[in-house]
C-alpha positions in Angstrom: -32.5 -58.3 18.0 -31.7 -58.8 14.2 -34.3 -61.5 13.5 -37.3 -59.8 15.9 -36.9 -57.0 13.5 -36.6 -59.2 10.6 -40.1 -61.0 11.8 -41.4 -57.4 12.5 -40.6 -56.5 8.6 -42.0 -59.6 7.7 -45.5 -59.1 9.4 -45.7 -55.8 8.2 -44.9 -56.7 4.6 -47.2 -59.4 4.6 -50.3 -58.2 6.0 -52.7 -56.7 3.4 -50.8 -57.4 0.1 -53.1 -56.3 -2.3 -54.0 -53.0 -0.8 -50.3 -52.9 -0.4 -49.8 -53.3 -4.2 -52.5 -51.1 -4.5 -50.7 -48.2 -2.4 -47.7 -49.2 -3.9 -48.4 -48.5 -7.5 -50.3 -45.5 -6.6 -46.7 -44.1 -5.0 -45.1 -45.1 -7.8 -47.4 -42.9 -9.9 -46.7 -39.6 -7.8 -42.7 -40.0 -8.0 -43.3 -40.8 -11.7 -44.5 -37.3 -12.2 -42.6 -35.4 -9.6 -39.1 -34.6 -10.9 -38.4 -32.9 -7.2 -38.5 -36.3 -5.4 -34.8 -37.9 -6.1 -34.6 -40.9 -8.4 -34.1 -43.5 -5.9 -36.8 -42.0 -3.4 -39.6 -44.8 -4.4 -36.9 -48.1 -4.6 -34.5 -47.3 -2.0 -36.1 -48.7 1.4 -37.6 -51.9 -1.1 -33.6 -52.3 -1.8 -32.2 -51.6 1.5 -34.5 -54.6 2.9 -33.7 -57.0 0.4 -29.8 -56.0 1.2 -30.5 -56.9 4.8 -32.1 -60.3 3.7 -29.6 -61.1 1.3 -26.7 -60.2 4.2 -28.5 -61.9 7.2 -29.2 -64.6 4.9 -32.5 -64.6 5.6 -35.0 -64.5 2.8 -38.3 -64.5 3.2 -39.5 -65.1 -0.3 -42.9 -63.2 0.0 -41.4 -60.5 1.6 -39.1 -60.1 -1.0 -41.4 -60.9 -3.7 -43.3 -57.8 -2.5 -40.3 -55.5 -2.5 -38.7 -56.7 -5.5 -42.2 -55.5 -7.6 -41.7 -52.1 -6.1 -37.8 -51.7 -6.9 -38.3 -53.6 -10.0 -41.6 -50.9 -11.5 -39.2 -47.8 -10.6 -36.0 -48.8 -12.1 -38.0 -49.7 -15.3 -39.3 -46.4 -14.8 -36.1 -45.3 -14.7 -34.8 -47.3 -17.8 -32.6 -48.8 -15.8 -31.9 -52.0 -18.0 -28.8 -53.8 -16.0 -30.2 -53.3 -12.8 -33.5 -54.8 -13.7 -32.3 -58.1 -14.9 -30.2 -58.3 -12.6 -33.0 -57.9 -9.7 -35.1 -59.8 -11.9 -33.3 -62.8 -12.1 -32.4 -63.2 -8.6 -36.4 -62.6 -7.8 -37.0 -65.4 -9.9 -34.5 -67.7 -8.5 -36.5 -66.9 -5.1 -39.7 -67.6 -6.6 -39.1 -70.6 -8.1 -37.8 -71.9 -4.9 -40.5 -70.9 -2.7 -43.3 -72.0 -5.8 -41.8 -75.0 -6.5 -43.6 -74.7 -10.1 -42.2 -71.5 -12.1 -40.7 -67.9 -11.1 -43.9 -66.0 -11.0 -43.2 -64.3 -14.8 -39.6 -62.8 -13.6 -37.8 -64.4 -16.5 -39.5 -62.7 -18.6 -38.8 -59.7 -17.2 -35.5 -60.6 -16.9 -35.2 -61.5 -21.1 -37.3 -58.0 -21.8 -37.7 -55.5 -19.6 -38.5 -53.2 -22.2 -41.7 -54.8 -22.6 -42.8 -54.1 -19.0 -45.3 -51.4 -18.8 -43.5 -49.2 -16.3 -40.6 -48.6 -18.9 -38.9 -45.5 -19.7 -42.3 -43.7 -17.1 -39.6 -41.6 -15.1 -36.8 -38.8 -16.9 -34.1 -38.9 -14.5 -33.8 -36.0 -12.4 -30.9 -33.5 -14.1 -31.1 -35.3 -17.4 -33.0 -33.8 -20.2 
């Protein structure tokens, strides 16, 4: 039952990926500027996902490529420093195994996320 729903998420996740990125970053521009949704409303199905992966032991590296950019653009948002290298560098662990080459540019994000363009986009909710 686990894995069919794991191949389910999979298919879904997979299908369509630049519309997807697309619809993704256009979400993350609505939460951006809409202090009533809570802080973790935009990253906390991309991180509940890549939870389940990591416990089932089950990564599918382009499915969790694609949630990874979606967690990773909202905690920048956020300013969220510690959790983004931290998600960064295990994204680029994953990357660089499935490429074979180099980590798709999540080093760098790891060494500077300050420099990413979604930085510092989102005030926390309750913090002025």
């Amino acid at each position: 039952l686990l894995e069919s729903a794991l191949q389910d998420l999979i298919k879904a996740g997979t299908r369509n990926s630049e519309h997807s990125t697309e619809r993704s970053e256009k979400a993350l521009k609505v939460w951006i500027d809409n202090p009533s949704l809570a802080d973790d409303h935009i990253y906390k199905h991309p991180k509940m996902l890549m939870q389940y992966m990591e416990d089932e032991q089950a990564i599918h590296p382009l499915l969790w490529l694609s949630q990874a950019e979606i967690a990773c653009k909202a905690l920048c948002a956020l300013g969220e420093r510690e959790a983004v290298v931290e998600l960064a560098k295990k994204t680029a662990k994953y990357a660089k195994a499935y490429f074979l080459v180099d980590d798709g540019g999540w080093s760098k994000v790891a060494m500077c996320p300050e420099g990413n363009v979604w930085w510092g986009l989102r005030k926390k909710v309750g913090v002025e």
